[in-house]
C-alpha positions in Angstrom: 0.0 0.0 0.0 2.6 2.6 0.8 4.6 1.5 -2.8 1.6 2.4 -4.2 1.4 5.8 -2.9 4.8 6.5 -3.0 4.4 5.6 -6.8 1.6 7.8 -7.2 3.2 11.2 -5.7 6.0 10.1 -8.0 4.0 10.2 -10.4 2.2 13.1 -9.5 5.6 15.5 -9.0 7.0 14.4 -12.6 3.5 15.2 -14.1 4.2 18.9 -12.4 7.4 19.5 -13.4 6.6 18.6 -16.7 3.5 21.1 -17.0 5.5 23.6 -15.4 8.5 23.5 -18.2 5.7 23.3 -20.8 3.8 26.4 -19.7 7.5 28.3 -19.6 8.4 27.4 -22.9 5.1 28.3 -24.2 4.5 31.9 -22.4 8.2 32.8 -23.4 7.8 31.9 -27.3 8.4 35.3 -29.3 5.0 36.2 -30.1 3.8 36.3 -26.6 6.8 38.3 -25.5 6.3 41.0 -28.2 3.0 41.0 -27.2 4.1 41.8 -23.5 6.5 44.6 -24.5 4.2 46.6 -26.7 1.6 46.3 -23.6 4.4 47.6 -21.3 5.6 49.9 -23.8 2.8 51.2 -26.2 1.0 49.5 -29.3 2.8 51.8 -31.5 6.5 50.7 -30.9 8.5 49.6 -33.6 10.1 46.7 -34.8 13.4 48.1 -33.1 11.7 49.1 -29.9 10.7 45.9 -29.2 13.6 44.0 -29.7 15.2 46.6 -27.3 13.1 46.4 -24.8 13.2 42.7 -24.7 17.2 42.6 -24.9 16.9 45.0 -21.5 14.2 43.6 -20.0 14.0 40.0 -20.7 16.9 38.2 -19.1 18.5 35.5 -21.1 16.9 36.9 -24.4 19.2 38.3 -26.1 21.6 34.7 -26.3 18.3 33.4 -28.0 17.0 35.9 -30.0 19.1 34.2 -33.5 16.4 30.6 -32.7 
C-alpha cells in the first residue's frame, strides 16, 4: 500500500514539473513576448523598440534571440 502511494506522488511530481516546463516554454515563445513589451511599452513601438526592450528587460533573451 505505501509503494503504491509513493508511486503515485512520483508520479504526480513528474507530471508537475513537466507542465511547469511546458507552460515556460510556451509563455516565453516570441509572439507572446512582443506581445508583452508593446503592452508595457505602447501598441505603437517599432520593430526596433521591441527587440530593445526585450534585450533590456527580458533576461536571457538576447543569447536566443538568433532561434
Amino acid at each position: 500500500m505505501g509503494q503504491f502511494i509513493l508511486r503515485r506522488v512520483g508520479v504526480m511530481l513528474l507530471t508537475a514539473l513537466c507542465l511547469t516546463f511546458i507552460v515556460f516554454v510556451l509563455t516565453n515563445l516570441f509572439p507572446n513576448l512582443e506581445k508583452l513589451a508593446k503592452t508595457q511599452g505602447n501598441f505603437r513601438m517599432s520593430d526596433e523598440a521591441v527587440i530593445s526592450w526585450l534585450t533590456n528587460t527580458v533576461s536571457g533573451w538576447a543569447c536566443c534571440q538568433d532561434l
